[in-house]
N, C-alpha and C positions, 0 to 999 in steps of 0.2 A: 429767589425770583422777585419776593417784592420788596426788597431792599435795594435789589437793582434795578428795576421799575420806577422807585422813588427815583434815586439818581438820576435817573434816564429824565425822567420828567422834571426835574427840578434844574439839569442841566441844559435841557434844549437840542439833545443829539439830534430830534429829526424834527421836522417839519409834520405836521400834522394837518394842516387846512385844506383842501381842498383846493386845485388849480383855478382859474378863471381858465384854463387853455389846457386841453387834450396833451398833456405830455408835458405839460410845463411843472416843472418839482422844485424847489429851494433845496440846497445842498442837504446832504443826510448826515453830515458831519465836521464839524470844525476843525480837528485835527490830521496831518497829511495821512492817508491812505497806507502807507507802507508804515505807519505806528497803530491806526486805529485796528488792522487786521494782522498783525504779526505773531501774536502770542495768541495761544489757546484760549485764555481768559478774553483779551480785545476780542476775540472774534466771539465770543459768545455776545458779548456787551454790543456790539456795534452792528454785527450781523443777525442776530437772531433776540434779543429779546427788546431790541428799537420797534421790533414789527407789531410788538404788541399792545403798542403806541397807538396803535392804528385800529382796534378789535372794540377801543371805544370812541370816546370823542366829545368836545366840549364846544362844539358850533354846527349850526345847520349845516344837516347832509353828513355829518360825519358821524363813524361808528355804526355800527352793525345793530344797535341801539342804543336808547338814552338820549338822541338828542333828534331836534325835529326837521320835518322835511326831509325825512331821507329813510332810506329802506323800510322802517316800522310806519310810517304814515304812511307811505305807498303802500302797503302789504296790508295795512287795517283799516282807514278811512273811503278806502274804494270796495266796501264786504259791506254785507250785511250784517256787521259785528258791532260798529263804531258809527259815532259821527257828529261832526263839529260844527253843530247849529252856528246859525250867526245870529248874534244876540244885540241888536239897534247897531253899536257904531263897534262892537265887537266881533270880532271872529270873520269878517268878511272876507279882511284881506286881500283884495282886488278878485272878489271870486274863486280863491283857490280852492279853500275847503268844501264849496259846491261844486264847483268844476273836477273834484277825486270823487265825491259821491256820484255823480250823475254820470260818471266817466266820459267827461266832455274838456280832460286836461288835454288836448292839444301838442302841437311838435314843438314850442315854445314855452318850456314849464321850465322856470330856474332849479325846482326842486327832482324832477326828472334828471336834469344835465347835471346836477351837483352830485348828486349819485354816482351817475356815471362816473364823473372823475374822480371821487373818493375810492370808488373800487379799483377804476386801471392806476390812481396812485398806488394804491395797496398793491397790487400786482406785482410793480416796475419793482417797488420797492424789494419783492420778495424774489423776483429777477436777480436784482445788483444784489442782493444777499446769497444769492447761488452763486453767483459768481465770484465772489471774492469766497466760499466757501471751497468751492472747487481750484480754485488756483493756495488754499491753505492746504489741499487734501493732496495737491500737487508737489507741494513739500514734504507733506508731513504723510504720508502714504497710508500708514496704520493707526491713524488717531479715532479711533473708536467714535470719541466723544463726537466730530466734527463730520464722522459719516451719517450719525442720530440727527445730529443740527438740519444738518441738508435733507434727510425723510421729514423732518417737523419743520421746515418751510416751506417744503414742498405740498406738506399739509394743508400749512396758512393757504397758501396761495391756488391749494384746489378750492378751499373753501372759499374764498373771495372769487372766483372765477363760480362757484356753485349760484351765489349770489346773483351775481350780473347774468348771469346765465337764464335763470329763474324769474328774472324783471326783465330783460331785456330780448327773450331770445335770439337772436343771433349775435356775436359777441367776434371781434377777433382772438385769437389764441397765438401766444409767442409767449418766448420763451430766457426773452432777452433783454436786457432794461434800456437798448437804445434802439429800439426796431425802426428796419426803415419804414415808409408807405405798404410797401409789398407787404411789408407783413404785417401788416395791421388791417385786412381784407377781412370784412364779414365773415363768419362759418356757420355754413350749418347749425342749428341744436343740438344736429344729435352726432358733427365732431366734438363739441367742445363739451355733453355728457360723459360721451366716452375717452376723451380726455382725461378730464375730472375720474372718472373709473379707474382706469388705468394707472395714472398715477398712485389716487388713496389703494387700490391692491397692490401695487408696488413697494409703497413703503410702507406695509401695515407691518411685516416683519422687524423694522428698522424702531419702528416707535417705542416709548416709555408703556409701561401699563398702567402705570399710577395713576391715581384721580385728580383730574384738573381741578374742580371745585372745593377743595382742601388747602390751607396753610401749608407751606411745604415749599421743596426745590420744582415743583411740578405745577404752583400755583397757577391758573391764568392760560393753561398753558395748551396747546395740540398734543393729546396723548392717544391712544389706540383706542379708548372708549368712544373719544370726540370724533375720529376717522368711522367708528365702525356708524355711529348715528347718523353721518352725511352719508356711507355707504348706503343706510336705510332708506333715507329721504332720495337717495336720486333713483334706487331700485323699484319703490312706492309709486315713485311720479314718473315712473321711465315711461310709460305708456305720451305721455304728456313731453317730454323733451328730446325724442324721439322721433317725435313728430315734424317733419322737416316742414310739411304745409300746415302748420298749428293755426291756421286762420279758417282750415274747414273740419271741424271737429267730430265729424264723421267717418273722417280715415285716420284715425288713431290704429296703429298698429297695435296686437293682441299680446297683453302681457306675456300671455303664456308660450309666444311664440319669441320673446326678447332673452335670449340667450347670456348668461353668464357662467364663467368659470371661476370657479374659488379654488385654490388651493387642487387644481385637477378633476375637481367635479362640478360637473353638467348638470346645471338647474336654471329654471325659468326666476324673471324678473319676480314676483311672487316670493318664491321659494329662498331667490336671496336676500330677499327683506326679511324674511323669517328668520334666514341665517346669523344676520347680523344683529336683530334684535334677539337673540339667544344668548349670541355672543359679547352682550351688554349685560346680560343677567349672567352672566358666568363669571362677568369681573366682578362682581358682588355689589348691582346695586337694585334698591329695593325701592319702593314706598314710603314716603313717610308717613308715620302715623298719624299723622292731621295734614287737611288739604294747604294749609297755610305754612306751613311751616317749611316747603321751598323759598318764602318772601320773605321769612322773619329777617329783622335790623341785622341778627349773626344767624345768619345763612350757610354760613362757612361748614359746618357739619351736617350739611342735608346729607342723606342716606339719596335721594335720587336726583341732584341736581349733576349732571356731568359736564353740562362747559358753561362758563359767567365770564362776566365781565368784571374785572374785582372792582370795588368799588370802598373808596376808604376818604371821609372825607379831608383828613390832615398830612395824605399822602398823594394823591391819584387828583386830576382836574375834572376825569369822565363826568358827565351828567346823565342824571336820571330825571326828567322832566313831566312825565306824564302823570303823577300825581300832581303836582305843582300846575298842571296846565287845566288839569277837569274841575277842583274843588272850586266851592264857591268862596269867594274873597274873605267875607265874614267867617266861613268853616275854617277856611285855613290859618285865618287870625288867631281865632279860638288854639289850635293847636298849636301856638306860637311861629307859624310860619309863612304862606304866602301863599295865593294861588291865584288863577288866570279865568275861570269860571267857565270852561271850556266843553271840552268830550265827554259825551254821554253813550249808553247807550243804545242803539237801534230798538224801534219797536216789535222788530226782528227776532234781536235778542231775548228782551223780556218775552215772549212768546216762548220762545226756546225755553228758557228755564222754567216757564210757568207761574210768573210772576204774576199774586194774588189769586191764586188758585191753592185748589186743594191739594195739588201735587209739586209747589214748589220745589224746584232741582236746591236741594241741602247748602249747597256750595254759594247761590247768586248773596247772600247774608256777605259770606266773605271774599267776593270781587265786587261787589258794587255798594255804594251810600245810595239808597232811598227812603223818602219819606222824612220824618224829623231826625236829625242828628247832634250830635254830641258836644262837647269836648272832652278833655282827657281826665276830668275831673265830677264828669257826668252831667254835666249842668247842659240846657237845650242851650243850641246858638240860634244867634237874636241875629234879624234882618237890621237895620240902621234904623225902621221905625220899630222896633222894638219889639216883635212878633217873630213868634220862632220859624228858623229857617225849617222848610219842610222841602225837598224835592221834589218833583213830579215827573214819573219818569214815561207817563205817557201823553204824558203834554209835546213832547219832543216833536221837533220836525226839524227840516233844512232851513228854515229862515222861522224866526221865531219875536224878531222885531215888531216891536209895538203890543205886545200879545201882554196878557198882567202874569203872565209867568216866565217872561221874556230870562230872566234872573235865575229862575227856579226851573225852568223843565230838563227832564232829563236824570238818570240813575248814573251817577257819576264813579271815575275808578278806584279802587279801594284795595286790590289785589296784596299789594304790599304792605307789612307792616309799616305803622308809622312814626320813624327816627326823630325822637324829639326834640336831639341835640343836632339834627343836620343843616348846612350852611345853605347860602346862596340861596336863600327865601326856599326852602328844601330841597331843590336840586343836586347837593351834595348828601347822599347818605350811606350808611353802611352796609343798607342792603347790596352784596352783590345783584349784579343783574343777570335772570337766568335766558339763557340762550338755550340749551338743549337741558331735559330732563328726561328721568324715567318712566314717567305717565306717559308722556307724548311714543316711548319705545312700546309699550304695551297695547297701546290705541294702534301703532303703524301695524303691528303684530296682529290685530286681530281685524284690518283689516286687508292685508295682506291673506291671510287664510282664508277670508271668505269670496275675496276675487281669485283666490287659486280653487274652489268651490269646495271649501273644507271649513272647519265649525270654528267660530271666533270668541265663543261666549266667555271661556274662562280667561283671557287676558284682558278682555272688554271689563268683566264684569270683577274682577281685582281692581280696577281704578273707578266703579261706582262703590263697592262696597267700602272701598277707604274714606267715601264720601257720605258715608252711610243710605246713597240713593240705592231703591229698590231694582231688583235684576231686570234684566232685557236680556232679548233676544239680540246679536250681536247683528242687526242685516245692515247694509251699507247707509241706509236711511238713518238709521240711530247711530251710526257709526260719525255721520255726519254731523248731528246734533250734538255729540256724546264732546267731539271735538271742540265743540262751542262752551258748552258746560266746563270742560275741564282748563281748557286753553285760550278762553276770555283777556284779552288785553299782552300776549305774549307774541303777537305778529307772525303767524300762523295761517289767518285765513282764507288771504289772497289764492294761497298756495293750497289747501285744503280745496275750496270750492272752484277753481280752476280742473282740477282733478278729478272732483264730482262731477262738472260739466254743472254746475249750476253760476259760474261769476257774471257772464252777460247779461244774463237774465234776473239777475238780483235787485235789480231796482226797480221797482213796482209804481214809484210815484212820478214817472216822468214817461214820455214816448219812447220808442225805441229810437235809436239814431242810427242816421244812414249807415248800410252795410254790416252792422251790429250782429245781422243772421252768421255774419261768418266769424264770427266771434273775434272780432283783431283786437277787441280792447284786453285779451287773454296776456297781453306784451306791454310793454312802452315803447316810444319811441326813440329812434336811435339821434342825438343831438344832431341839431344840424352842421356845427362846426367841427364835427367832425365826420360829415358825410361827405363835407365841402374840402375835407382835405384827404380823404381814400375815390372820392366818385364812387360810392356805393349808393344802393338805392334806398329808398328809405322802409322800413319794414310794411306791411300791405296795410289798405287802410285807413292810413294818417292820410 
């Protein structure tokens, strides 16, 4: 897989940018069509692992992360987790990074709309790959291999429809890579969940077992662990996408009343999040013995990482930019590399972990730089007047111009190890980037139990104790906190505190904004060019 990966990338087979225009794509291939899908091999090469082309990404909006303005900025700089002071002639950026905090981005956000079309490119893409799959399976009737293909694009493509589903609530769903108008209509949330359902149980038989986050034929890749963790997440949040008036957050339909069938048995939304996160610990994945050590540079043998983005700097273009964008300039120099003196943060967060307190959460050492810091040889880094850089991570605010900590405020991101030999002023490293992991299965596990009104303590408290933090009681409160502590800077939160019913209400340093009671900022909105070419209306709100 990543030998073919390389090629793919080094060849050019698909286009990877994102459209300026709803539907508009550069060819997916150079060579005619009745050669690129003919043989068993082409169709693996052209149909199915081009798509994986797409899971990361090396420009704004593009990739599922790594790169900025696009799904991980949205999911983390509009929480109470993160935030991208503006620092004098820094960070401003025509108001964007204030306009995600204060949730005052508007139907006119380039980095809203460029989402959008990353995802329905990924779509279309994983469309015309069905389709040429289905017309080889047309020939070839019993090709095992080529029936697996099409359950694992099917995959991709519920999990990019999970995505846009998740930021955008209402989404169109098709099934085709040249849909007309008609079928590019708005749905419901709670068609295109159940959608999404329906498919990942459909091909969960069909899929590989093996672990995507491992060197191997499986690298990189949708296998049955990766299906069963989306199964979790949409079972967790069904209450929430469900929800066809998600603008009045009072009629949330009752988990226990969201019906699912696994495999011929009848259990509530609750009960099959439990399910599946069992059936993640049954493929045998665990813990690792140190909180860090899903980030390290060779990541590649975590015990609980289940789906990444591989990431290899002398192979792959993907970027990893979020260390690169928070350190300060001089820090990053120090470690022979480069930074943008960026995200810190929330004053939020340090609360949450307890930061200068007696009970510091164990873990905030290893997500965040505060206070005086290093380089790689231990020696303190020096500010340009020659005074050691120190942090200040409660100096932070949203505008932090002209302030004498303008430079310094803010506990900046550290989560990953740091690749000494990585390119592109760090941007290039060998840390894979993790997307799903086993902490995050244990957390949904335990609180899934206690919204089903059953006891959460011992999956809760397996992911403090590997942290060496002291036991809790698992209630939805610390469930929420717990989330913070462990899954800091992994683009998590949006979706988290939406769930909680705390995302409206999260910003404490500004008024409320019109309409705000009925929670529409829980969405984005739907681009206008392409409202302007269905006549749909635009979601409530905006």
């Amino acid at each position: 897989m990543k030998r073919i990966l390389t090629i793919l990338a080094a060849t050019a087979l698909i286009a990877c940018t994102a459209c300026d225009k709803f539907l508009e794509e550069d060819p997916t291939d150079r060579i005619p069509s009745d050669e690129a899908y003919s043989t068993e091999g082409e169709l693996y090469r052209n149909a199915v692992a081009t798509l994986y082309l797409m899971v990361g990404g090396n420009a704004n909006s593009q990739g599922l992360q790594g790169t900025g303005r696009g799904i991980y900025d949205l999911n983390t700089f509009t929480t109470d987790e993160a935030i991208m002071p503006t620092r004098g002639a820094d960070w401003y950026d025509g108001g964007f990074w204030q306009d995600l905090f204060t949730h005052q981005w508007g139907t006119s956000n380039g980095a809203i709309d460029g989402t959008w079309d990353y995802l329905f490119q990924a779509i279309m893409k994983c469309n015309e790959s069905l389709e040429h799959i289905n017309a080889f399976l047309e020939q070839h009737t019993s090709n095992d291999n080529a029936a697996m293909w099409r359950a694992e694009v099917r995959g991709l493509r519920a999990m990019f429809y999970f995505y846009a589903m998740d930021l955008y609530g209402r989404v169109p769903v098709f099934t085709m890579s040249t849909p007309d108008v008609s079928d590019m209509k708005l749905q419901p949330r709670s068609t295109t969940f159940n959608f999404i359902r329906n498919e990942l149980l459909d091909i969960l038989p069909l899929l590989s077992h093996n672990r995507s986050n491992k060197h191997g034929e499986y690298y990189g890749r949708f296998t049955y662990p990766v299906a069963d963790f989306l199964l979790a997440k949409l079972a967790l949040n069904a209450e929430v996408y469900c929800q066809d008036n998600w603008t009045d957050a009072a009629s949330r339909p009752n988990g226990k009343n969201i019906e699912w069938t696994i495999y011929g048995s009848k259990m509530n939304t609750w009960e099959a999040a439990v399910h599946f996160c069992n059936e993640i610990t049954r493929h045998g994945y665990t813990l690792d013995d140190y909180f860090s050590q899903p980030f390290a540079v060779n990541n590649e043998n975590s015990a609980e990482n289940i789906f990444i983005i591989p990431m290899d700097k002398h192979l792959y273009t993907n970027l990893f930019i979020y260390l690169f964008r928070s350190r300060h300039y001089n820090h990053a120099a120090a470690l022979g590399l480069n930074g943008e003196n960026g995200s810190s943060a929330t004053i939020e967060a340090l609360n949450t972990f307890g930061y200068e307190t007696d009970n510091v959460d164990p873990r905030f050492a290893s997500t965040y730089y505060a206070g005086e810091v290093f380089d790689n040889d231990g020696n303190p880094v020096l500010l340009d007047d020659g005074t050691p850089l120190i942090y200040e991570p409660w100096k932070v605010s949203l505008d932090v111009s002209g302030k004498p900590w303008e430079k310094t405020a803010g506990a900046r991101m550290k989560k990953y190890e740091i690749d000494p030999t990585a390119t592109k002023d760090g941007n290039q490293s060998d840390n894979d980037i993790v997307l799903f992991r086993y902490a995050d299965v244990l957390l949904m596990q335990a609180e899934a139990l206690v919204r089903n009104g059953g006891n959460g303590d011992e999956p809760f408290n397996m992911v403090r104790d590997r942290a060496n933090a002291e036991y809790r009681t698992a209630t939805l409160s610390n469930i929420l906190k717990e989330r913070m502590l462990e899954l800091s800077w992994e683009g998590w939160r949006r979706n988290d505190m939406i769930r909680f019913g705390t995302f409206t209400n999260s910003r404490t340093d500004r008024p409320q904004l019109p309409g705000e009671a009925n929670g529409y900022t829980t969405v984005f909105p739907i681009p206008g060019k392409f409202l302007a070419l269905t006549g749909d209306a635009q979601n409530p709100g905006y």
